[in-house]
VOPA-159952 format. One record per residue (C-alpha): residue number from 0; residue in one letter; chain; x, y, z negated. Coordinates in steps of 0.2 Angstrom, whole numbers, plus 5000, padded with zeros to 4 digits. Layout:
N
num:residu:chaine:x:y:z
NUM:A:A:X:Y:Z
...
//
This chain:
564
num:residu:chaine:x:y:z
0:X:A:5122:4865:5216
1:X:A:5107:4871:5203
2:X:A:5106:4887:5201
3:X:A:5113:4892:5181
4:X:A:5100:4907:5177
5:X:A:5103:4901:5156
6:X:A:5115:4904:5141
7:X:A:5112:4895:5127
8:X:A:5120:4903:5109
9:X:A:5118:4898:5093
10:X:A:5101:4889:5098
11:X:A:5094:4905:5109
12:X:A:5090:4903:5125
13:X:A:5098:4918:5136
14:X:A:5091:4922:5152
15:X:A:5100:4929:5167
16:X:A:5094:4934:5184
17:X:A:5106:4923:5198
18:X:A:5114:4930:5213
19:X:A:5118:4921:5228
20:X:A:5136:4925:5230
21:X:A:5134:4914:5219
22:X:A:5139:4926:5203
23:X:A:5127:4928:5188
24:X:A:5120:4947:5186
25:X:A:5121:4950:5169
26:X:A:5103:4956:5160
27:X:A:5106:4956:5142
28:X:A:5089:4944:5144
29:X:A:5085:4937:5127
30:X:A:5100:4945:5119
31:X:A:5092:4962:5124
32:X:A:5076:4954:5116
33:X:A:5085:4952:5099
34:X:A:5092:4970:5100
35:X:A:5078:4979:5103
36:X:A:5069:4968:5088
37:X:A:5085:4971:5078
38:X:A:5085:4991:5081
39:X:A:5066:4991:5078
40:X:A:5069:4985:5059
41:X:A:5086:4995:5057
42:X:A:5083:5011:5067
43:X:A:5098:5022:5071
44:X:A:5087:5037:5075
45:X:A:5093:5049:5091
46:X:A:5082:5064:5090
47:X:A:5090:5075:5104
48:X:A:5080:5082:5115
49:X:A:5063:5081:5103
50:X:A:5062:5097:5094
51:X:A:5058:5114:5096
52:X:A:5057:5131:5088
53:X:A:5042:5131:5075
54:X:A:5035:5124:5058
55:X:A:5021:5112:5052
56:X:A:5013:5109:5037
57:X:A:4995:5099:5029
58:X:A:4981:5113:5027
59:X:A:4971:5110:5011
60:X:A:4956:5104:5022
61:X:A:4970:5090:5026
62:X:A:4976:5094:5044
63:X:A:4992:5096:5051
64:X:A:4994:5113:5055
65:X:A:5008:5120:5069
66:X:A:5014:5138:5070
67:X:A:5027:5148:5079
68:X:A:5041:5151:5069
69:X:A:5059:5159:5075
70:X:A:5068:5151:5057
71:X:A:5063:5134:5059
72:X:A:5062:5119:5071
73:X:A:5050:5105:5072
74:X:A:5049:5088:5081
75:X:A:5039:5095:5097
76:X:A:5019:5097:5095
77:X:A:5012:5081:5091
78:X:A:5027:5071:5089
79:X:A:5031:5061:5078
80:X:A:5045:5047:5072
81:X:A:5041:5031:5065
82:X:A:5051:5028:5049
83:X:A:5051:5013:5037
84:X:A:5053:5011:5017
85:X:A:5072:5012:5014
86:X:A:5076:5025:5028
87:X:A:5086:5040:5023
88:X:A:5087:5057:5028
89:X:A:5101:5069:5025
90:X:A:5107:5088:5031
91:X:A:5122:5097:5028
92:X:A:5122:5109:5013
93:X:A:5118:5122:5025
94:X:A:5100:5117:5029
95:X:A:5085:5107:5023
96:X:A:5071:5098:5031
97:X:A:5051:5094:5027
98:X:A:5042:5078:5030
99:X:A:5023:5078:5036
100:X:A:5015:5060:5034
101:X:A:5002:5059:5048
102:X:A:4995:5042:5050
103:X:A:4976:5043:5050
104:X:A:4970:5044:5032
105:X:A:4984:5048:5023
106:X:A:4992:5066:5018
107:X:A:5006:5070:5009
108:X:A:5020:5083:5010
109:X:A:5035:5085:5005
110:X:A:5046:5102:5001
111:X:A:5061:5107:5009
112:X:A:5075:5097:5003
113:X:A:5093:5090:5010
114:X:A:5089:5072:5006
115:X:A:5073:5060:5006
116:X:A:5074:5038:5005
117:X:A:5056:5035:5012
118:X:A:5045:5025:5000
119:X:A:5032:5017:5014
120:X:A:5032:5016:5031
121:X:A:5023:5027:5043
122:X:A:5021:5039:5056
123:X:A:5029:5056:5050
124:X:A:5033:5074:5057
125:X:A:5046:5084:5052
126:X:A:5052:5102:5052
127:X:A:5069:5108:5049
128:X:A:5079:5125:5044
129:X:A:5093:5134:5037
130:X:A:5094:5138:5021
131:X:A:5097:5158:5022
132:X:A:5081:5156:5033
133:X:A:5092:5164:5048
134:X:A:5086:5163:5065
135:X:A:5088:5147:5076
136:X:A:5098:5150:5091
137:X:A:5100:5134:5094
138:X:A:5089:5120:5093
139:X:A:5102:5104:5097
140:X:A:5114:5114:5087
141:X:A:5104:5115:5071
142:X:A:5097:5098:5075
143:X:A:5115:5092:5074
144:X:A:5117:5092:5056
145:X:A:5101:5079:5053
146:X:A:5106:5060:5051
147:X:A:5091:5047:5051
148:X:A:5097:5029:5046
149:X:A:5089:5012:5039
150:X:A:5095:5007:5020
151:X:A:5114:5012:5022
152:X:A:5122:5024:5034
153:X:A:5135:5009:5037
154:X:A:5124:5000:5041
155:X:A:5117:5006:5056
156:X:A:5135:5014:5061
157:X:A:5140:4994:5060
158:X:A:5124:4990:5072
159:X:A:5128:5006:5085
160:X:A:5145:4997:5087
161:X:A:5137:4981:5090
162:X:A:5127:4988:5104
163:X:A:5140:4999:5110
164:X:A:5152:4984:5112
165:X:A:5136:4973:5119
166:X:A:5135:4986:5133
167:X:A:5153:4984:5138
168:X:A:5151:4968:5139
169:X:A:5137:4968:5152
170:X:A:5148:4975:5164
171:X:A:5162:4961:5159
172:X:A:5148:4948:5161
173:X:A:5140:4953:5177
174:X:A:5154:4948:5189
175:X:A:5156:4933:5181
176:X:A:5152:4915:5190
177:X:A:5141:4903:5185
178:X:A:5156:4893:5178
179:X:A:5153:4906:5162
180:X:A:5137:4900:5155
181:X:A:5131:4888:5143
182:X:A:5118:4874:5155
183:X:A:5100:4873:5147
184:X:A:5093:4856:5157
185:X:A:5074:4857:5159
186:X:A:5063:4842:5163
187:X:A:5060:4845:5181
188:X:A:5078:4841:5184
189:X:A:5076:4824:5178
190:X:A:5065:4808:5180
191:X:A:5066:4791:5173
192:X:A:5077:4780:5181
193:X:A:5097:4775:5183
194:X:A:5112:4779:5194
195:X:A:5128:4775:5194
196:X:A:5143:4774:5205
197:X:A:5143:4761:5221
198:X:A:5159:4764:5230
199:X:A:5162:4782:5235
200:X:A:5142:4783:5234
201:X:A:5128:4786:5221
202:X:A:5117:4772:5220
203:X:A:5098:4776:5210
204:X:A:5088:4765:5203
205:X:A:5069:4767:5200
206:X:A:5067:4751:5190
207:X:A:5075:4755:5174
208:X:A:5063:4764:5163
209:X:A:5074:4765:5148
210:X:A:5084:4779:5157
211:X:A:5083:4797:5162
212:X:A:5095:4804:5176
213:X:A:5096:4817:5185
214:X:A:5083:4816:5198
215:X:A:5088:4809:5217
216:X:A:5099:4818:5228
217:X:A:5100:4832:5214
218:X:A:5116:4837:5202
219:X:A:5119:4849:5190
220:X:A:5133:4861:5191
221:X:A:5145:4858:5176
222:X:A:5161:4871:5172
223:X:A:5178:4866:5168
224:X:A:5177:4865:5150
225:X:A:5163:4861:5142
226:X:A:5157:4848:5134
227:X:A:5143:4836:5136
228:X:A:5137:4830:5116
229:X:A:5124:4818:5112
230:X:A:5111:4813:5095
231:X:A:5102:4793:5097
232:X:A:5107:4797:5116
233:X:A:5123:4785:5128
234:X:A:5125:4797:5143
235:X:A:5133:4791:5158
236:X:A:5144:4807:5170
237:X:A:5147:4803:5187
238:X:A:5157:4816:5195
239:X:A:5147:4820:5212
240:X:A:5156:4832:5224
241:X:A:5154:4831:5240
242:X:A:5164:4818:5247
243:X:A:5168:4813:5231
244:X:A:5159:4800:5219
245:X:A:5168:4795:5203
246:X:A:5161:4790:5185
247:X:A:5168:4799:5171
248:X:A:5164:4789:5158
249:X:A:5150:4773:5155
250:X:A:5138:4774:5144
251:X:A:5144:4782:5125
252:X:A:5136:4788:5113
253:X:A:5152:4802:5110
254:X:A:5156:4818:5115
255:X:A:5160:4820:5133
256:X:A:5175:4834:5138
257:X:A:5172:4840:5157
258:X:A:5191:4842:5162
259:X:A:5187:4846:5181
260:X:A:5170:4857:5186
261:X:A:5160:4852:5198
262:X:A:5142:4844:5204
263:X:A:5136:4830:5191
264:X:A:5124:4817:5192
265:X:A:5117:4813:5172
266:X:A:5110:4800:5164
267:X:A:5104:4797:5148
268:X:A:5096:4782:5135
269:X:A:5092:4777:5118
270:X:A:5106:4770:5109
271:X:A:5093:4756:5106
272:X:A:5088:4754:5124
273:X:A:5068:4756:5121
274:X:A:5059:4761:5137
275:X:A:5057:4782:5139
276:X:A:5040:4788:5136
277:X:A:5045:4807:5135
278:X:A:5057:4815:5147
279:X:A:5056:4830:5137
280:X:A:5062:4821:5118
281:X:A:5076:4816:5129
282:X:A:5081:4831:5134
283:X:A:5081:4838:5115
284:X:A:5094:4825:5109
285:X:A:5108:4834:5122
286:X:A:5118:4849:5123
287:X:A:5129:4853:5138
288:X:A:5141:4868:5132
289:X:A:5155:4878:5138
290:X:A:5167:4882:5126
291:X:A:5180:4888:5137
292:X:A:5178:4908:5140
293:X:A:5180:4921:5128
294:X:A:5169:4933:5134
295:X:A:5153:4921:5129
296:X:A:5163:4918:5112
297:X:A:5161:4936:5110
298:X:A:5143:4938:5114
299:X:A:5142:4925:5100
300:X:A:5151:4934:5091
301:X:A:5140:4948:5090
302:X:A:5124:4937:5088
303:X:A:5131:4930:5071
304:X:A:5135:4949:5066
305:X:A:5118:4955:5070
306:X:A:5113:4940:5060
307:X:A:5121:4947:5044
308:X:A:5116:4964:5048
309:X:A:5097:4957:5047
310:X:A:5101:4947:5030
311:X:A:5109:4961:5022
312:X:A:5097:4977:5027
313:X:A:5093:4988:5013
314:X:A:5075:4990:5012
315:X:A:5062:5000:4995
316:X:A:5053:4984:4991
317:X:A:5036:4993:4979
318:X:A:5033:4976:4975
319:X:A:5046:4974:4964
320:X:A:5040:4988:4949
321:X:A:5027:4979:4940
322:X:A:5027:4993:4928
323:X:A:5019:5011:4932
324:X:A:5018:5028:4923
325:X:A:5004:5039:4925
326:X:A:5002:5056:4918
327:X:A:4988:5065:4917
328:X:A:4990:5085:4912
329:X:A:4979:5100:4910
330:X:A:4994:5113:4915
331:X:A:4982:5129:4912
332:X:A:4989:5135:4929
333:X:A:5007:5131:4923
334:X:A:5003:5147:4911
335:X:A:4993:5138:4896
336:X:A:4974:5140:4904
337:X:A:4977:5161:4903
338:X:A:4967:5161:4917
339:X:A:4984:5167:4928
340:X:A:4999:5165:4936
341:X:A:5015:5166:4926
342:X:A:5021:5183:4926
343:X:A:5040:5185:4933
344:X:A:5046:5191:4916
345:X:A:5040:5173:4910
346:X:A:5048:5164:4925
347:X:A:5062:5154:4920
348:X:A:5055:5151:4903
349:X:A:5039:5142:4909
350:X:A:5049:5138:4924
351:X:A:5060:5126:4914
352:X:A:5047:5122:4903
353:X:A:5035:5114:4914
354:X:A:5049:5108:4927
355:X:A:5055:5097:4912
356:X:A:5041:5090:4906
357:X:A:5038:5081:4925
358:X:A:5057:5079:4927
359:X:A:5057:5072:4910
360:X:A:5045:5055:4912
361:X:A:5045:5056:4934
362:X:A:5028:5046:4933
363:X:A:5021:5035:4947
364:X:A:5004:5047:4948
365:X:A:5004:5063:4940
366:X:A:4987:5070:4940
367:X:A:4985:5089:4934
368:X:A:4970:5098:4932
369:X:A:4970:5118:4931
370:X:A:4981:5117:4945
371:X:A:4987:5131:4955
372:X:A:4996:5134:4971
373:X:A:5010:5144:4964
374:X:A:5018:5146:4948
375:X:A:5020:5164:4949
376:X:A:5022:5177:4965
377:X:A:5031:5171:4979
378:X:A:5038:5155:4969
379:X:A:5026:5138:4975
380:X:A:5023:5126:4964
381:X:A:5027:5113:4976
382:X:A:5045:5120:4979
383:X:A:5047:5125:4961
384:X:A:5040:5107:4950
385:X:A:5035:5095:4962
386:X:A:5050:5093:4970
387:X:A:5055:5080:4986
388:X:A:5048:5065:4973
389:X:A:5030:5065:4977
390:X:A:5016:5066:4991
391:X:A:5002:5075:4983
392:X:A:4986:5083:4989
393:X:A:4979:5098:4980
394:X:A:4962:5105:4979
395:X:A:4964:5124:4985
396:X:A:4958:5135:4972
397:X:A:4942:5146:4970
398:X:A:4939:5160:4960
399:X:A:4942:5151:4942
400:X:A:4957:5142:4934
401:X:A:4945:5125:4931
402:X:A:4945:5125:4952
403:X:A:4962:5116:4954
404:X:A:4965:5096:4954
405:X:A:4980:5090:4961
406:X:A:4986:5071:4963
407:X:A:5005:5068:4965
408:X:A:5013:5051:4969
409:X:A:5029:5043:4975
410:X:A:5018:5034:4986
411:X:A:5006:5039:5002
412:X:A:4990:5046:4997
413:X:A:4976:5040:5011
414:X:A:4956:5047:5010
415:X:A:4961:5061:4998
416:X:A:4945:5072:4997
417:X:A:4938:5082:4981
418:X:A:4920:5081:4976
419:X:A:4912:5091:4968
420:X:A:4901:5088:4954
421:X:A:4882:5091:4958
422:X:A:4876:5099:4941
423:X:A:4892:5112:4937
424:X:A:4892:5123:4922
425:X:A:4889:5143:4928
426:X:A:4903:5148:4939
427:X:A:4915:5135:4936
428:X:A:4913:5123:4950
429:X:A:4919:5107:4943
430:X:A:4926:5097:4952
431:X:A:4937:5078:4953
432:X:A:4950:5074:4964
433:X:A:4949:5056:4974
434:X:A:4965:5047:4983
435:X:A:4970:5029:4984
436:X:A:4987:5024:4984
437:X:A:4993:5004:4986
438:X:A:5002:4999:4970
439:X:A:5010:4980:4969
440:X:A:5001:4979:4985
441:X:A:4984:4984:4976
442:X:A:4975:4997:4983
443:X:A:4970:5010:4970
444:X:A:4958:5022:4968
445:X:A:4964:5037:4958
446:X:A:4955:5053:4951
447:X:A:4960:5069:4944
448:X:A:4944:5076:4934
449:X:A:4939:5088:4924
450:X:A:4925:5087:4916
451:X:A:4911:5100:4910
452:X:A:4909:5105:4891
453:X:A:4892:5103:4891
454:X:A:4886:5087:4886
455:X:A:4871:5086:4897
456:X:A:4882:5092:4911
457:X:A:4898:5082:4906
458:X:A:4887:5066:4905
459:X:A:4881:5069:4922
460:X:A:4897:5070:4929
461:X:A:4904:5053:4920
462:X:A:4888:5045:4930
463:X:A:4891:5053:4947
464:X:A:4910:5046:4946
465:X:A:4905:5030:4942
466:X:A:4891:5030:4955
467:X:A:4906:5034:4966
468:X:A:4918:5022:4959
469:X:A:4908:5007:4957
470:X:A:4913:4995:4973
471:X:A:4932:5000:4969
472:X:A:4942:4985:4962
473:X:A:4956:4994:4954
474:X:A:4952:5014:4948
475:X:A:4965:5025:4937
476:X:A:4956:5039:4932
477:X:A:4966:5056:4923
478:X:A:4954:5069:4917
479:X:A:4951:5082:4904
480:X:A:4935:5075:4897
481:X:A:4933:5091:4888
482:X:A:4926:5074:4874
483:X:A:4934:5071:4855
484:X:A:4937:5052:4861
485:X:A:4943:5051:4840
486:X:A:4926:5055:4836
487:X:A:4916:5039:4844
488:X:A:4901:5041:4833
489:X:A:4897:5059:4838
490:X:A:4882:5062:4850
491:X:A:4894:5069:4862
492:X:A:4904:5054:4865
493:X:A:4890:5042:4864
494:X:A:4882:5051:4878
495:X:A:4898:5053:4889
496:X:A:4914:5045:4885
497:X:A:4904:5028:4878
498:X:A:4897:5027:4896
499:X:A:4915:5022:4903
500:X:A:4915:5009:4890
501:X:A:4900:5001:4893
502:X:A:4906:5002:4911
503:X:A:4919:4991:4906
504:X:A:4933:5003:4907
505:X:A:4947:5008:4894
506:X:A:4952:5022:4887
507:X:A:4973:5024:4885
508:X:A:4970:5039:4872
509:X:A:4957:5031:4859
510:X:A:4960:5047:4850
511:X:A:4973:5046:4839
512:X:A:4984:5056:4852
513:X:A:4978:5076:4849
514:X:A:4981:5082:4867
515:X:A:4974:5100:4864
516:X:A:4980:5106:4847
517:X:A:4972:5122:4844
518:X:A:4956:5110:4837
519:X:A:4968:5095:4835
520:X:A:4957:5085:4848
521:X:A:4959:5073:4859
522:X:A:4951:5078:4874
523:X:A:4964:5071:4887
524:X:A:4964:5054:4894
525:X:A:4968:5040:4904
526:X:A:4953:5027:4909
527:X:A:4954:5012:4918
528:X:A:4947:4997:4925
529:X:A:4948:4983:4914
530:X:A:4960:4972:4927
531:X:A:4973:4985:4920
532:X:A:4986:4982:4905
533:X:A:4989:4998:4896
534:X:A:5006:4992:4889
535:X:A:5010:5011:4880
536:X:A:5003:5029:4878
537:X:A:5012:5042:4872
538:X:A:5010:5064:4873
539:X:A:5023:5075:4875
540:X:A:5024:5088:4861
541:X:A:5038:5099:4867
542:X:A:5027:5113:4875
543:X:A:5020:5114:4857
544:X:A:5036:5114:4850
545:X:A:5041:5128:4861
546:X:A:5027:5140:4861
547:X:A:5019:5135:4844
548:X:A:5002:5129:4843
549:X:A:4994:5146:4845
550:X:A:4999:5148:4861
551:X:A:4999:5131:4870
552:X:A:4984:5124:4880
553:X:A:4986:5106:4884
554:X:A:5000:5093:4880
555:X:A:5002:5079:4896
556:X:A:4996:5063:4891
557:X:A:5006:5048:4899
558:X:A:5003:5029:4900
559:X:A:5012:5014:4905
560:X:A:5001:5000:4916
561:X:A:5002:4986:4923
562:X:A:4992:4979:4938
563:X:A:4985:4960:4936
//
């Protein structure tokens, strides 16, 4: 009798390691092979065991920092989960959780928050905590209250009951017989050739090169049960047990029910009778099947449901938002360029003032210049209006308000870094922001600038970025150009802003939008490769509205593109 080491469902070839009592050890073999591929894509994350006390965070020099801390908990030093776009993360309302990107060249961080759907796939760390801030006393405990799942939490609850009911299974499967599996023939079993029933013997013959047979002195091991089914094939089944010879049907070209297991001896040939030139084709025109034990209908079962599952994962295709919103804003350190923080009497005011304005439009990219750290004392700005939307790196400030660039997107930044520009006005250490970020599969280049008010200075830098920019394919760039762009024929704008032109870029704001209304200019823009449609351009008034236009700095500027 052949050893059965195969189970054959829904055209997948199972594997299965045979014993020699003789029962069939289930493996899981192949079927494992599709799990594992399955819980790759539609993870159903088990982070016990992987954390421990402390915190992590980027530097603004772009490291992942770790420190001790007795309030918050951390995936242990230097660990990190692989997550994909479309996995969600939730806490109870009792604590919150910060996500650190980590793959090389990319940074981005997000605030604490109870609830993140991951934009793109990467490596990430994460830290964890009670609101209140109280002390952990236990890691597993606090750990608890994290879920991690692909697309929908059902999911991956439906694919953990697969599995679950796949391992139960194995133990059913292992004492099994052979008389369980499906048979996969393979060619070594067979060669060209006939046989057929001669009395209570088998007698083969080598002259008949339009047949394939089992080969000489060899059977296959066929349960009770299945079923022997054909395509362009007529099989002949003689029944071969020892001491026992008996044909179970001549040739036909229909399905042929075994009723009584045992050794058989095969043959096969083409409905048309031409001569065999491939043992192998043969072999792809028959299936031998048994139909007969639940057990295998179950396993089946549960391949069709993983089948399903894959068909119907919820995944965050980028791809599919051809249009993006790109704001660039002076925010005068979120207090109109006064040169400080918001004081705490001011709070709430120019807290919901600013906070609207991002909340208001949610760009793609918002790039701000005059940024700082913190909105006022003790309150971050990355906490307070950034919010859980965006990845953002932010140059640290120096010891003016025009230090601070900050790019912000709903997308990973990689190769974030700030130049500075190599002829500053006195003191004021101009400066751009550089990150790249893949939109509709494109890889952008993005800059936050802002640019000097001297026109031999701001000249100088409009060339260094464009010595810096020229091999990029696709470049946003959001600046305060410190440039009237609704005064083209001035000497100013012929020597600075008309250099982007003739570079071939184009400017969203081509003047009639006054971003900075104390001189009813417009200094703020948007540029551009060419390879990118402006569709709209708009600025938000409301900061005037509210303060009046002797005490507001800059308005946001925000355009609508599209990638070509």
């Amino acid at each position: 009798m052949n050893e059965l080491n195969f189970l054959k469902i829904n055209g997948v070839i199972h594997k299965f390691t045979a014993q020699p009592d003789p029962n069939v050890q289930k493996t899981l073999g192949e079927h494992n092979d599709r799990i594992s591929a399955l819980e790759a894509e539609t993870p159903y994350y088990n982070l016990k065991g992987r954390f421990e006390l402390g915190t992590v965070y980027i530097t603004n020099d772009n490291q992942v920092r770790y420190e001790n801390s007795s309030n918050t908990i951390r995936l242990k030093n230097g660990g990190v989960i692989h997550l994909n776009a479309g996995d969600t993360i939730t806490t109870d309302a009792t604590t919150e959780f910060r996500l650190v990107r980590t793959d090389e060249g990319y940074v981005g961080m997000q605030s604490y928050l109870t609830t993140f759907t991951v934009v793109e796939s990467g490596n990430y760390t994460l830290a964890m905590r009670y609101k209140d801030l109280s002390v952990v006393d236990d890691v597993e405990a606090l750990l608890a209250r994290l879920v991690v799942v692909n697309g929908e939490v059902k999911i991956s609850k439906h694919f953990k009951k697969i599995e679950e009911d796949v391992d139960a299974l194995s133990a059913e499967l292992s004492s099994l017989s052979a008389d369980s599996w499906r048979i996969v023939t393979t060619s070594d079993q067979f060669e060209v050739g006939t046989a057929y029933q001669s009395g209570s013997g088998i007698n083969y013959d080598n002259s008949a090169k339009d047949c394939v047979r089992t080969k000489r002195n060899s059977t296959i091991y066929i349960p009770s049960g299945s079923r022997i089914a054909t395509n362009g094939l007529e099989v002949r089944v003689v029944y071969a047990e020892s001491g026992q010879v008996a044909t179970v049907a001549n040739y036909t070209a229909d399905p042929v029910d075994v009723a009584v297991g045992g050794a058989y001896v095969l043959v096969f040939r083409y409905t048309d009778r031409r001569e065999i030139t491939s043992i192998d084709d043969v072999l792809e025109l028959f299936t031998i099947e048994n139909g007969s034990n639940p057990l295998v209908e179950r396993l089946a079962k549960h391949d069709a449901q993983i089948s399903t599952l894959k068909d119907n994962e919820v995944k965050v295709d980028n791809s599919a938002k051809g249009v993006f919103s790109i704001m660039s804003y002076n925010a005068g350190r979120w207090y109109n360029g006064s040169g400080s923080k918001v004081p705490d009497g001011d709070f709430e005011k120019f807290h919901t003032l600013q906070k609207g304005i991002i909340d208001r439009y949610s760009p793609d990219i918002l790039c701000v210049q005059e940024y700082s750290d913190d909105i006022s004392a003790g309150k971050s700005t990355l906490e307070h209006l950034i919010g859980s939307r965006y990845y953002f790196h932010p140059t640290a400030l120096g010891t003016t308000s025009y230090d601070g660039k900050a790019i912000c997107t709903s997308r990973s930044l990689s190769d974030a870094a700030n130049i500075v520009f190599t002829t500053p006005e006195a003191a004021l250490n101009r400066n751009y922001e550089k990150a790249y970020v893949f939109m509709n599969g494109r890889k952008v280049c993005i800059i936050s600038a802002h640019l000097s008010q001297g026109q031999t200075e701001c000249a100088s830098n409009i060339q260094q970025i464009l010595t810096d920019i020229q091999d990029e394919t696709y470049v946003i760039i959001c600046a305060d150009t410190n440039i009237d762009a609704g005064d083209p024929t001035s000497a100013k704008y012929q020597a600075t802003l008309k250099q982007f032109v003739d570079a071939g870029y184009v400017l969203a704001n081509s003047g009639d939008l006054k971003t900075y209304p104390k001189t009813q200019t417009a200094i703020d823009n948007i540029i551009v490769t060419s390879n990118i449609t402006i569709k709209s351009t708009i600025v938000d008034t409301q900061k005037m509205d509210e303060l009046g236009i002797d005490d507001v700095d800059h308005l946001p500027v925000i355009s609508y593109i599209e990638l070509f």
